[in-house]
C-alpha positions in Angstrom: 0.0 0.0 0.0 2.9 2.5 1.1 4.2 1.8 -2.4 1.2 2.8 -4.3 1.4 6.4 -5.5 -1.3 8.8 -4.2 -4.7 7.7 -2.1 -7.2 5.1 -3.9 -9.5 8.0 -4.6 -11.1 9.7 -8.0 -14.0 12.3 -9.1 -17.4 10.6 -10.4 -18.8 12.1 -14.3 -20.4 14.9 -11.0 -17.3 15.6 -9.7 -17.5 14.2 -6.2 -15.0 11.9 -4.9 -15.2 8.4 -4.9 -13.5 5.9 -2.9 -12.0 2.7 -4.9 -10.5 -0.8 -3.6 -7.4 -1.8 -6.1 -7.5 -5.2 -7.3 -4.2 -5.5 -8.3 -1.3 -2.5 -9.6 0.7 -2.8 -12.3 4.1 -1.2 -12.9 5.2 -1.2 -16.1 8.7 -0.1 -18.1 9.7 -0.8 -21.8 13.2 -1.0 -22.5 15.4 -2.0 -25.7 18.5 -4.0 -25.2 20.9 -0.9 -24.8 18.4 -0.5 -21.8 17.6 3.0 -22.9 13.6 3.3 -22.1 11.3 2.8 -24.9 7.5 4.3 -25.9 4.4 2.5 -26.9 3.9 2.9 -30.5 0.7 0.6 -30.3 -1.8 -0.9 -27.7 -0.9 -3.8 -26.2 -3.1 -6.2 -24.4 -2.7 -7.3 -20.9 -4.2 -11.0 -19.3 -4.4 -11.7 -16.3 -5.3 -15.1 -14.4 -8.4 -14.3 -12.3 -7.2 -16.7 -9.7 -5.0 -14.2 -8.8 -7.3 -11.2 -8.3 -9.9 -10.8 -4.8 -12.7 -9.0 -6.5 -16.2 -8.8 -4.4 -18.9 -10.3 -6.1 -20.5 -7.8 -8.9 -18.6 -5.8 -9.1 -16.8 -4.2 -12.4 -13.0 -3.3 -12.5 -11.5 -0.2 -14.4 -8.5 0.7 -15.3 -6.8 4.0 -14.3 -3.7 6.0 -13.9 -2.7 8.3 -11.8 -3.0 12.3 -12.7 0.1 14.0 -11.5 -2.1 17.0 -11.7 -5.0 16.5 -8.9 -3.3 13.2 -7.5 -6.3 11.5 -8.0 -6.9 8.2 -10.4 -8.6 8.7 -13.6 -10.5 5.9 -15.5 -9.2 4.7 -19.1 -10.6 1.1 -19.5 -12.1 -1.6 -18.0 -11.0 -5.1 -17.1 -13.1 -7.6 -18.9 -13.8 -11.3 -18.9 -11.6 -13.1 -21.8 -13.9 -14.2 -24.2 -13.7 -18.2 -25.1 -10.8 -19.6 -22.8 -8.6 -23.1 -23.3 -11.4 -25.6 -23.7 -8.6 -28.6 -23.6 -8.5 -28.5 -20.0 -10.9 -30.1 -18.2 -11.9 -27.3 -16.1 -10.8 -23.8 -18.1 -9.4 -21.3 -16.0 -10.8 -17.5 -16.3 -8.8 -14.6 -17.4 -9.2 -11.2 -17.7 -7.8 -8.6 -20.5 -7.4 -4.9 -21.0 -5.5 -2.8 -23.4 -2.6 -0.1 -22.6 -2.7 2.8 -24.8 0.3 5.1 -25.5 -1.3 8.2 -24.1 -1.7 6.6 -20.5 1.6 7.5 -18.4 3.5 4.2 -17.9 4.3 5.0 -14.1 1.8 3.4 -12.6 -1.9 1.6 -13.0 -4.9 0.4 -10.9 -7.3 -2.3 -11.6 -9.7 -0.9 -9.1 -13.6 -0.7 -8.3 -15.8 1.6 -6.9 -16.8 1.4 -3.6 -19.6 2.7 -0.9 -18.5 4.7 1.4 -18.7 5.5 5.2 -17.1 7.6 8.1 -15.5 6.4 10.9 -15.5 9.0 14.0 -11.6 8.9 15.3 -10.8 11.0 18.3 -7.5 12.2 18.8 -4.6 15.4 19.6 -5.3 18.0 16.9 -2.2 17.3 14.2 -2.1 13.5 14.2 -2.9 12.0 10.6 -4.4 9.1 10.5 -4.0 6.3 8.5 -7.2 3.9 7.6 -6.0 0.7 5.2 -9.3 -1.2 4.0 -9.3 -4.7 3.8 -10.6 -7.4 1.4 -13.9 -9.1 2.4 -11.6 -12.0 4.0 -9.5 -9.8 5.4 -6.2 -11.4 3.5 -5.7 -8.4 1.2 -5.0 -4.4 1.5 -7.4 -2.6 -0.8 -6.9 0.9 0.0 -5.6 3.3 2.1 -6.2 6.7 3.2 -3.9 9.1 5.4 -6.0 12.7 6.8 -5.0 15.4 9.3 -7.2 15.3 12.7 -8.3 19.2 12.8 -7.8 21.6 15.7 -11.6 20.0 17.1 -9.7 16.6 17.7 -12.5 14.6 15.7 -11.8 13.4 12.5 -14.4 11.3 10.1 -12.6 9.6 7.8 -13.9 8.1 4.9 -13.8 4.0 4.9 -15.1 1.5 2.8 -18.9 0.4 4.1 -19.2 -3.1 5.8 -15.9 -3.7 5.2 -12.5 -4.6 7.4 -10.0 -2.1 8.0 -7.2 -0.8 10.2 -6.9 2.7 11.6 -3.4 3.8 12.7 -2.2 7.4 14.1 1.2 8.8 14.5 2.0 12.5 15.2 5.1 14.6 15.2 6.6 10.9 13.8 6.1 9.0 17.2 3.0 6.6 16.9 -0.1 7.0 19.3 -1.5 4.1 21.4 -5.4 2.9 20.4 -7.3 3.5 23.9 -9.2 0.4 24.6 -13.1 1.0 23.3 -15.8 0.5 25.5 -19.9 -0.6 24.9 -18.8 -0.5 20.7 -21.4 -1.9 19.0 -21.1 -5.4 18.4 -21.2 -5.5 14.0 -18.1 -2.8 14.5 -16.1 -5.9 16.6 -13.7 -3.1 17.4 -9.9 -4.9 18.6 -6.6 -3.1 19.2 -3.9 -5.2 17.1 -0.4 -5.1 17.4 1.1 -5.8 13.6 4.5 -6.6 13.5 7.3 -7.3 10.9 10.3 -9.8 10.5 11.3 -11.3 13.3 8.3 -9.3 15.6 10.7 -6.6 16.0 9.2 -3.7 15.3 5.4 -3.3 16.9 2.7 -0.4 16.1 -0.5 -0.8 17.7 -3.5 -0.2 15.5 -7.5 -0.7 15.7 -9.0 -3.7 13.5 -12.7 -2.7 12.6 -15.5 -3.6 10.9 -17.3 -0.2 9.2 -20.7 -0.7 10.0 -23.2 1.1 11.1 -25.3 0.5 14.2 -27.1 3.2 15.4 -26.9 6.9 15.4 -24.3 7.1 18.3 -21.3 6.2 16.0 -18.7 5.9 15.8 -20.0 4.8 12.1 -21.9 6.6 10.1 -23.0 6.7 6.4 -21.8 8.9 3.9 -23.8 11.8 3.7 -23.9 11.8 7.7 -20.5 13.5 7.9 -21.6 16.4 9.8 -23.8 14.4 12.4 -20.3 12.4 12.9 -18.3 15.7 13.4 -20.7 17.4 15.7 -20.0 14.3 18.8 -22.6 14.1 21.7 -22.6 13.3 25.8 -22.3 9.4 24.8 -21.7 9.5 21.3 -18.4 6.8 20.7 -15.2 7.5 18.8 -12.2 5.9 18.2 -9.5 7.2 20.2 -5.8 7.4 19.9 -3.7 9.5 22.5 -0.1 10.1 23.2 2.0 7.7 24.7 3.6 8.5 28.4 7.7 8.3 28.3 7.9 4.6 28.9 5.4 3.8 26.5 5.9 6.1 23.5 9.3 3.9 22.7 7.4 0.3 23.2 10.4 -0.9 25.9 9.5 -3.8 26.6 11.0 -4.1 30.1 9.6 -2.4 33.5 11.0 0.3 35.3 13.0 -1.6 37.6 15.6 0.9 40.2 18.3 -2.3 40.8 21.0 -1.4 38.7 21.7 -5.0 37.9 17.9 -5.8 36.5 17.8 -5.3 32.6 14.5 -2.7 33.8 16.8 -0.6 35.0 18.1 0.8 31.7 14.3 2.4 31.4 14.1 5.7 30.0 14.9 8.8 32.3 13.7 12.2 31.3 16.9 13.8 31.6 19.0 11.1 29.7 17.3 11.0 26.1 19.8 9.7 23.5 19.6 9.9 19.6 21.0 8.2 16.7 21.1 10.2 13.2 20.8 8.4 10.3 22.0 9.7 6.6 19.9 7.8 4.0 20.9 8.0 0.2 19.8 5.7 -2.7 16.8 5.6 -4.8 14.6 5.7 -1.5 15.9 8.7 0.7 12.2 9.4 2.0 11.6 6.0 3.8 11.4 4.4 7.3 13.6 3.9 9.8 13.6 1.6 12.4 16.2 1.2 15.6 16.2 -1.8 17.8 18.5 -1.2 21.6 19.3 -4.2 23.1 21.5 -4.5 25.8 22.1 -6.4 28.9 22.7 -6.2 32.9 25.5 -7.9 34.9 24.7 -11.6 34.7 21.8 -11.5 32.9 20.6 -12.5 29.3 20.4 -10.5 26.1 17.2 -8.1 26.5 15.5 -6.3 23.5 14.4 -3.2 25.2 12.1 -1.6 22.4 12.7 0.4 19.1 12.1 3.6 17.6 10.9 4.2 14.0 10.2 7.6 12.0 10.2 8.8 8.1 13.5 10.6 6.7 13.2 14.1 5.9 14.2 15.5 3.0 17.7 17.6 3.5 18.6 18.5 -0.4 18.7 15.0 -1.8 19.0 13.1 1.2 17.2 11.7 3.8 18.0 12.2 7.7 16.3 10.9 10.6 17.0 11.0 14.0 15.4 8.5 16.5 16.5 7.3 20.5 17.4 4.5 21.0 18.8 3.3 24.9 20.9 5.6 26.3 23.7 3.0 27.5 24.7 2.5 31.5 27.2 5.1 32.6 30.7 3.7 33.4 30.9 1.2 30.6 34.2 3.0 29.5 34.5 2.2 25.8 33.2 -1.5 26.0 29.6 -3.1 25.5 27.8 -5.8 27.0 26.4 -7.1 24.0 28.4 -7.7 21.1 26.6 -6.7 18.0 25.0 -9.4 15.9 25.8 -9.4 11.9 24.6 -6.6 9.5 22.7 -7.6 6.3 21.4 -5.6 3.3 18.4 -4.3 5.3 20.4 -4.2 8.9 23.2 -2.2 10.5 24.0 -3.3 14.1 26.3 -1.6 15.9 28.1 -1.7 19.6 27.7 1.8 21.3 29.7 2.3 24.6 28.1 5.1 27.0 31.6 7.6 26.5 31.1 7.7 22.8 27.5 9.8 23.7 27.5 13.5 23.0 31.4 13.0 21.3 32.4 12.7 17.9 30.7 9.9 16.9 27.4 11.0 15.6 25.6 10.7 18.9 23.6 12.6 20.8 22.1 13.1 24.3 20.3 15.5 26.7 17.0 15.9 28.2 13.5 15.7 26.3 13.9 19.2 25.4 16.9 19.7 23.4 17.9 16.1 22.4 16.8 15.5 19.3 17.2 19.2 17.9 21.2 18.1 18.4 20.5 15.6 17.0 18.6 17.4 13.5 21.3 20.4 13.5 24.7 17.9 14.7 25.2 20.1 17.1 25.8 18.9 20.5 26.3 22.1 22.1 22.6 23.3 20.8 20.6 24.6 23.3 18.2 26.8 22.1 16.4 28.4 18.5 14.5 27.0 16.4 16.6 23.6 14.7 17.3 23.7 11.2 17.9 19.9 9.8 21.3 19.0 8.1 23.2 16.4 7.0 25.9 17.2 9.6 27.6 14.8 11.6 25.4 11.6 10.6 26.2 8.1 12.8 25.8 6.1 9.9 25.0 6.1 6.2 21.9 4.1 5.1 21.3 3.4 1.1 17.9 2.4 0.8 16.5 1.3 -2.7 
């Protein structure tokens, strides 16, 4: 979904927007064998295996691209059912065709259907954006996603696909916002708080799992058309609600807050003793996500993964930089680390970092809440106060990402 180019969204022959579900996306380049690129001088027809494709029952698929102009998908064909089909198989599998004209940018395209709409009611700090993915009718496949702004009334209605399975996820200023546990939800909207995770359960984001249906005029559902009733929120009216994490939460450690100095919970974060990595990311994919894992270790005890951070790069010229915290190591480790640091990979970078390499030379950066990670932005250790200007100054590592 992240991949996909612009929201699944387009204007009707009225102009109004309409919300689609993708079938499929196709990414297409033609090259000739001195691999300079080449143009379409002609149509050419596209098949595709229906076995592979989720489609809802009845409904049609169109093609579109996406307008560079309005961001929006416009509609320039239609998948159709292949006419005939092998009959020397027992059982003849379905396919569908299409045609791709020269005029239609090659970027991208959508095989995607039009769907009814809905708004879910999300509560949350004025600022967040939200995130909704919609999910196929098994709830196997993404089919859309949607990102909006929560206004300074702290009520967003988002528009989601109607009866249908979908996540909601919110993130502000970067850091991501914990799903508050919902209470007397109607039963059809089977509201759970999910934890998605990704190779090796690393990295955790907590989201809501939904079903968008509507029960009754207190919410947090409501058809389209209704999206001022779901604005305006009454005495008992229900919402979904995301809010800002407190210190130990907002980095997901996973261990307590523990005072013995030889329990792994001791290494918890402290207000005063915040401590950033900055990361310089080049390659075809400056602008993506960044994760950091700490693990670390107390005297005579096991290997402990104590959380992770993640955030998108910024854009600084054509680079990337990101700075996130990761565990501010024990004092009084001079220059040597309890855990050693596993192998790196294409996709990893592990590193050891002793506690007297902090607020040095070495790309590191420390302080309290306040001032940290604006060192960490400018690579300036000694910044106390202004307002931070990103660089690519003093990174602790180079990423490529492609």
């Amino acid at each position: 979904m992240a991949a996909a180019p612009g929201d699944f969204s387009a204007l009707d022959e009225n102009g109004e927007e309409v919300m689609l579900g993708t079938a499929g996306i196709l990414r297409q380049a033609f090259t000739g064998a001195n691999g300079n690129r080449l143009s379409l001088g002609k149509n050419i027809t596209v098949r595709i295996d229906a076995e592979q494709l989720d489609l809802p029952d009845g409904v049609t698929v169109y093609q579109w691209y996406l307008s560079k102009q309005t961001g929006r998908w416009v509609k320039f064909g239609v998948l159709r059912p292949e006419e005939g089909g092998s009959r020397r198989k027992r059982q003849a599998r379905k396919f569908f065709v299409s045609e791709i004209t020269p005029d239609v940018p090659p970027d991208s395209i959508n095989w995607d259907y039009v769907e009814t709409t809905s708004y879910v009611r999300v509560r949350a700090p004025p600022g967040t954006v939200v995130t909704r993915i919609a999910l196929s009718d098994n709830g196997q496949q993404y089919t859309s996603y949607r990102q909006e702004t929560v206004p300074a009334s702290g009520i967003l209605c988002i528009l989601t696909p109607r009866d249908k399975p979908a996540i909601l996820q919110a993130e502000l200023d970067g850091a991501p916002l914990l799903p508050q546990q919902p209470i007397n939800f109607p039963s059809a909207v089977n509201p759970q708080i999910i934890d998605g995770s990704s190779v090796g359960n690393i990295f955790k984001i907590q989201s809501f799992n939904l079903m968008s249906t509507k029960a009754d005029d207190s919410g947090p559902v409501y058809l389209k058309g209704e999206e001022g009733r779901c604005g305006t929120q009454q005495a008992n009216d229900l919402a979904f609600e995301f809010q800002e994490a407190n210190a130990g939460q907002l980095f997901h450690w996973e261990t307590p807050r523990i005072q013995d100095p030889n329990d792994p919970g001791f290494w918890d974060v402290r207000p005063d003793e915040i401590c950033f990595v900055k990361a310089l990311v080049t390659g075809s994919k400056p602008d993506s996500v960044i994760y950091v894992k700490s693990t670390g270790k107390a005297q005579g005890s096991p290997d402990v993964d104590y959380g992770y951070t993640a955030e998108k790069s910024a854009m600084v010229g054509a680079q990337g930089v990101v700075c996130l915290e990761y565990r501010c190591n024990e004092d009084g480790q001079q220059g040597q680390c309890r855990v050693s640091p596993g192998s790196s990979s294409s996709s990893e970078r592990n590193f050891c970092v002793p506690s007297d390499l902090v607020g040095g030379d070495a790309g590191l950066y420390t302080g309290d809440s306040g001032v940290a990670k604006n060192r960490c932005l400018t690579g300036n250790n000694q910044y106390n106060s202004g307002r931070p200007i990103a660089t690519d100054v003093n990174p602790t590592v180079q990423l490529n990402c492609k």
